[in-house]
Every structure is written in structure tokens, then in C-alpha cells.
Backbone as CSV, one residue per row, in Angstrom:
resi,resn,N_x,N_y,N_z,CA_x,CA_y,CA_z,C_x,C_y,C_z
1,UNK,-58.500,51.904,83.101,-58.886,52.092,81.699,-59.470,50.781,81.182
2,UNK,-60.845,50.689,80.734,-61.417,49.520,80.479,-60.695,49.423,78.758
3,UNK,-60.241,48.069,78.320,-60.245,48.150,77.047,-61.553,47.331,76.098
4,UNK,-61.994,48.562,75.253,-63.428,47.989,74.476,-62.661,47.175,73.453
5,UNK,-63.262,46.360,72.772,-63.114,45.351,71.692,-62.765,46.632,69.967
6,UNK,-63.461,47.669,69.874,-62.835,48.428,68.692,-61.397,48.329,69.264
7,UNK,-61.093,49.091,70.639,-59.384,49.160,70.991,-58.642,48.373,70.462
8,UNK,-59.161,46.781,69.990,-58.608,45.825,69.808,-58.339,45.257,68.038
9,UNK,-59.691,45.555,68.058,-59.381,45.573,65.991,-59.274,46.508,65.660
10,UNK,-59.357,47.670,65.562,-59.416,48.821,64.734,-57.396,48.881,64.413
11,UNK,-56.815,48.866,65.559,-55.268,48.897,65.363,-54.847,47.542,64.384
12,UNK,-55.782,46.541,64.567,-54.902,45.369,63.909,-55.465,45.070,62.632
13,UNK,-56.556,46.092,61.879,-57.067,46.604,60.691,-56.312,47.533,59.964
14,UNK,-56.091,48.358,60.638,-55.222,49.467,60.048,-53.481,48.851,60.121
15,UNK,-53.225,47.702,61.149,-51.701,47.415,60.715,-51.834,46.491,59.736
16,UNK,-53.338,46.233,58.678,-52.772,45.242,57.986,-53.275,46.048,56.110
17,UNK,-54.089,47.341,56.669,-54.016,48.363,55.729,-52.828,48.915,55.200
18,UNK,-52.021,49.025,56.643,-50.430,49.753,56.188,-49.676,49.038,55.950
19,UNK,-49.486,47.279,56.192,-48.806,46.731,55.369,-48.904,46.483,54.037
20,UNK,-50.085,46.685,53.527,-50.515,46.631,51.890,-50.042,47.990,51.383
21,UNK,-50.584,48.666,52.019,-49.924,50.184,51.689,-48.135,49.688,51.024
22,UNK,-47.392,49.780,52.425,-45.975,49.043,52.232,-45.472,48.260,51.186
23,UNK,-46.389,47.374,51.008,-46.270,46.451,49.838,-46.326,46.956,48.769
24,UNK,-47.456,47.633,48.494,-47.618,48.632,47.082,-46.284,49.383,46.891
25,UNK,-46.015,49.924,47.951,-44.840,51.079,47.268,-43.892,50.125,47.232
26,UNK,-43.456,49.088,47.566,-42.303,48.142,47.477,-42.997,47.829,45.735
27,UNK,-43.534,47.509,45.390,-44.198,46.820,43.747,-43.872,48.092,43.189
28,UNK,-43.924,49.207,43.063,-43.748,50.044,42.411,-45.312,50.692,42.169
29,UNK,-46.099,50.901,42.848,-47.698,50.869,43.083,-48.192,52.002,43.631
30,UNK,-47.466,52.578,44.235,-47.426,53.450,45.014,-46.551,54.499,45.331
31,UNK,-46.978,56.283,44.887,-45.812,56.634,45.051,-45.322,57.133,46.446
32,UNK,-44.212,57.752,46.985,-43.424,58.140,48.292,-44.617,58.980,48.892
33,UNK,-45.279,59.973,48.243,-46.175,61.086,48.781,-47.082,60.234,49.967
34,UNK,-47.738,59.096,48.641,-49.002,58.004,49.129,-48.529,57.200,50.109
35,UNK,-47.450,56.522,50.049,-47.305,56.118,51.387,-46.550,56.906,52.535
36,UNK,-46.541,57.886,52.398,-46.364,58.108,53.845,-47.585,59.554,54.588
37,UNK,-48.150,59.765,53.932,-49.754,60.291,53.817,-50.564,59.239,53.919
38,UNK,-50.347,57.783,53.495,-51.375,56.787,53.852,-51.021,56.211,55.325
39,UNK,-49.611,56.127,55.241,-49.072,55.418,56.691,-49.430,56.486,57.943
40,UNK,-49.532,58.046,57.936,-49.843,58.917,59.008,-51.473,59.030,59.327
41,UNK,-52.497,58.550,58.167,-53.734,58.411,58.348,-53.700,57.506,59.396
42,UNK,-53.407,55.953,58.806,-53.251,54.684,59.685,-53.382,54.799,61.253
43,UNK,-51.980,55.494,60.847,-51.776,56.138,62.682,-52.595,56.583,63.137
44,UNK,-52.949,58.026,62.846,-53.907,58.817,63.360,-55.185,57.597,63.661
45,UNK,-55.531,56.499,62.722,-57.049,56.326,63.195,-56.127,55.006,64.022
46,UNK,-55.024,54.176,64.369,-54.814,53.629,65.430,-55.297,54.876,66.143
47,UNK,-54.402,55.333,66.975,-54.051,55.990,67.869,-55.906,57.038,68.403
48,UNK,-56.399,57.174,67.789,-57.946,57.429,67.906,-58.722,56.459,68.562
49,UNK,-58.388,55.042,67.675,-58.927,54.065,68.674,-58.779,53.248,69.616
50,UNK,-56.984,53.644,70.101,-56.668,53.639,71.364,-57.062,54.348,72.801
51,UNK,-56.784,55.567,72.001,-57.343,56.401,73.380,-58.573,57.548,72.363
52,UNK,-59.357,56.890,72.030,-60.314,57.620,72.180,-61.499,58.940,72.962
53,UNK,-61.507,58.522,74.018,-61.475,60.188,75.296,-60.632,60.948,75.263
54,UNK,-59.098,60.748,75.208,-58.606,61.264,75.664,-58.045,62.342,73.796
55,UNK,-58.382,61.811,73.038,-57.891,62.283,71.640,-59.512,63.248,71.433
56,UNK,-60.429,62.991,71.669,-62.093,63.764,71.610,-62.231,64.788,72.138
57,UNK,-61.433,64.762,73.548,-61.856,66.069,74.520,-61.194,66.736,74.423
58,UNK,-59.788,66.432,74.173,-58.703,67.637,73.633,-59.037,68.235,72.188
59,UNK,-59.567,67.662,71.016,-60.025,68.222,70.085,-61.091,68.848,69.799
60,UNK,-61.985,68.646,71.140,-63.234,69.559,71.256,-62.642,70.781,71.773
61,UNK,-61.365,70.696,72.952,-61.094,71.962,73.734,-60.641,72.991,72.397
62,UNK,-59.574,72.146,71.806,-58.736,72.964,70.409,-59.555,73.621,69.904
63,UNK,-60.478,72.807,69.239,-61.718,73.489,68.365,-62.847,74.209,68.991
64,UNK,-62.732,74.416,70.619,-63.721,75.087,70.547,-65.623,74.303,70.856
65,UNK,-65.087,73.068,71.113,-66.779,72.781,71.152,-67.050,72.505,72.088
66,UNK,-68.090,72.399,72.811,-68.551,71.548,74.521,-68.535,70.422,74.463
67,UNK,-68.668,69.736,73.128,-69.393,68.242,72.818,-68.090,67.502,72.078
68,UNK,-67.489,66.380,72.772,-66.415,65.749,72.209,-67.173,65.313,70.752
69,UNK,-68.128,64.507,71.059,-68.576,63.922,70.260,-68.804,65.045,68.448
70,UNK,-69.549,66.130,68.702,-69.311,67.294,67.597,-68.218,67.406,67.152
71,UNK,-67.366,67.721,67.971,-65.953,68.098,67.379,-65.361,67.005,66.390
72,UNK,-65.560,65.823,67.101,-65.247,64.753,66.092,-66.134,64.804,64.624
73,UNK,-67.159,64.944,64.421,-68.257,64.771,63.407,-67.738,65.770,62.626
74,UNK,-67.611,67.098,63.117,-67.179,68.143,62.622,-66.015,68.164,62.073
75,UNK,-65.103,67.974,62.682,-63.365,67.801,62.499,-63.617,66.481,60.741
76,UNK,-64.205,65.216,61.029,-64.376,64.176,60.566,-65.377,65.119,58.873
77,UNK,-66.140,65.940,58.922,-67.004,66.577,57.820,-65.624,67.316,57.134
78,UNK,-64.965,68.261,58.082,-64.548,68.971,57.485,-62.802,68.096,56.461
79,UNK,-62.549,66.898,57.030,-61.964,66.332,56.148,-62.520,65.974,54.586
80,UNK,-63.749,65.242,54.934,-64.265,65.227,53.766,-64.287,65.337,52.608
81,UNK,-64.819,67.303,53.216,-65.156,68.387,52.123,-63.384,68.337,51.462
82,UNK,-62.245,68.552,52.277,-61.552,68.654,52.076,-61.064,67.401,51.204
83,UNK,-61.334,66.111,50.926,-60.981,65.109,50.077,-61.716,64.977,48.662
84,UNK,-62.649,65.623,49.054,-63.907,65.897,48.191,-63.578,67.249,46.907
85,UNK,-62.741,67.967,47.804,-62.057,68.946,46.981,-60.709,68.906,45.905
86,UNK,-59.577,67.966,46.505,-58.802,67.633,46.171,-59.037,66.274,45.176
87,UNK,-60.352,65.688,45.222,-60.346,64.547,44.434,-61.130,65.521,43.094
88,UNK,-61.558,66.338,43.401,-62.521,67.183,42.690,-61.019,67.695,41.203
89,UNK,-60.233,68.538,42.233,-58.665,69.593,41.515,-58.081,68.164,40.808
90,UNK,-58.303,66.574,41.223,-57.221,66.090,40.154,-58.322,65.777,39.310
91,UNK,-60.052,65.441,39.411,-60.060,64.917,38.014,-60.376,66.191,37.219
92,UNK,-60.716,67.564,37.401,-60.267,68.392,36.443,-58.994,68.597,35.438
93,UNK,-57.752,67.745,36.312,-56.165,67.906,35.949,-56.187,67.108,34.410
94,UNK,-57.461,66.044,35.303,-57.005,64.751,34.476,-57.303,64.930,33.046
95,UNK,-59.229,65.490,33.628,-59.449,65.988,32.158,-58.904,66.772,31.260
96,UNK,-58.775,68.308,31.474,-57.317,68.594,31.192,-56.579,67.902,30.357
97,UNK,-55.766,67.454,30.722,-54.641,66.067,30.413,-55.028,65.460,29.004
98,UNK,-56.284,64.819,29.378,-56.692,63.964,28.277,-57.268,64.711,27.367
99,UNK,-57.842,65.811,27.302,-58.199,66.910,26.161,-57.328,67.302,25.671
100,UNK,-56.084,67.786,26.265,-54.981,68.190,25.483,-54.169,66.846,24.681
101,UNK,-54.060,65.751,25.599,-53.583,64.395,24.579,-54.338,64.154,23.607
102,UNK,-55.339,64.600,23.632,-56.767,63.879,22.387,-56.247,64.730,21.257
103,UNK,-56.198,66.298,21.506,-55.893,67.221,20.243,-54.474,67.256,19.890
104,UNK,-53.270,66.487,20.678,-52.520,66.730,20.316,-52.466,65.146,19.022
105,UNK,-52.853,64.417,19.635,-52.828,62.839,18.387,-53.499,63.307,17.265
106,UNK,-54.754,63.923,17.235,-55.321,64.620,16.482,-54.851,65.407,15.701
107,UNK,-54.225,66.199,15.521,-53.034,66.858,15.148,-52.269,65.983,13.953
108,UNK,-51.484,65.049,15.524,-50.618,64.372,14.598,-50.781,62.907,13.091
109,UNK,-52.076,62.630,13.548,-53.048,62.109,12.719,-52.664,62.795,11.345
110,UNK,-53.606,63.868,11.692,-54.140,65.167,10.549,-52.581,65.338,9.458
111,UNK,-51.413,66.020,10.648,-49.986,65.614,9.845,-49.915,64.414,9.343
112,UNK,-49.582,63.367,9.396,-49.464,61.929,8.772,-50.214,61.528,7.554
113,UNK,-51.548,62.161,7.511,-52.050,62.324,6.515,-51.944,62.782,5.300
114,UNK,-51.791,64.278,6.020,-51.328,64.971,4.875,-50.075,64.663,4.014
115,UNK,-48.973,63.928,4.923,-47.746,63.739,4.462,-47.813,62.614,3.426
116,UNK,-48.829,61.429,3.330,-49.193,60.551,2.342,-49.838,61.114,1.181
């Protein structure tokens, strides 16, 4: 097994991603969900750029493709869309959120007023 030079930083990038990660949730920065959804990413992209062949061709077989390389692009798109979606559902939440805080001060404004 030849080791390429990514083999070599990509793990010692991501162990110094997940110690900040770590750190945050130690500060109070971060909640339980985020770090340990941030710490299993980490992994996953160590462990990708450890054994890279051997993590490509099994996820082409899973999925179905001839081409390691597709499966990855593909697998890699369809996260995306999928972050793309979920970043999409919170800032609707958010807005949400802040439309209903706006009319509710509004409100209480309007009361305070009247009460003078």
C-alpha cells in the first residue's frame, strides 16, 4: 500500500477540526447534537482519506455504479442537496421565529402605550 501525502494531512486537518469542534462544546459553543454529528463527519472524511480504494469501490458496488469515482461525486452531490435542504428548513424556522417575535413586541409596544 503506497502512502500518498493527502493520507497524511487530510487526517491531521480534520484532528485539528475536531479538536476545535471539542473545544467549542467545552465553551458552551456548541451544542451535544453538533458535536457529535461534527466529530462522525471528521471521521468519515479521515477514514476516506486513509483508505480511499478501498471506501470508493465498495460504495460504487452499494450504490450500484461501475465508476468508483461517480459514486463518490454522486454520493458527495447527493449530500449537498441534502445540506442545502436542511439549511434551507432552518432559515425558514428562523424567519418564522423572528416574524412572530417582531409582532409579538409590537403588540406589546401598542399595550404600553395605550396603558400611558
Amino acid at each position: 500500500m503506497d502512502i500518498r501525502l493527502f493520507q497524511i494531512l487530510v487526517p491531521l486537518v480534520t484532528l485539528g477540526f475536531a479538536i476545535t469542534l471539542i473545544l467549542r462544546y467545552k465553551k458552551g459553543e456548541a451544542a451535544i447534537g453538533e458535536l457529535v454529528l461534527g466529530l462522525i463527519f471528521w471521521v468519515a472524511i479521515t477514514l476516506i482519506s486513509i483508505f480511499p480504494d478501498f471506501i470508493s469501490v465498495n460504495l460504487a458496488k452499494a450504490l450500484g455504479f461501475k465508476s468508483n469515482i461517480n459514486a463518490i461525486l454522486f454520493f458527495c452531490i447527493g449530500l449537498l442537496f441534502y445540506w442545502q435542504f436542511k439549511l434551507f428548513s432552518l432559515i425558514r424556522k428562523q424567519d418564522r421565529t423572528i416574524t412572530q417575535l417582531i409582532r409579538e413586541l409590537a403588540l406589546k409596544e401598542e399595550d404600553e402605550k395605550q396603558e400611558k
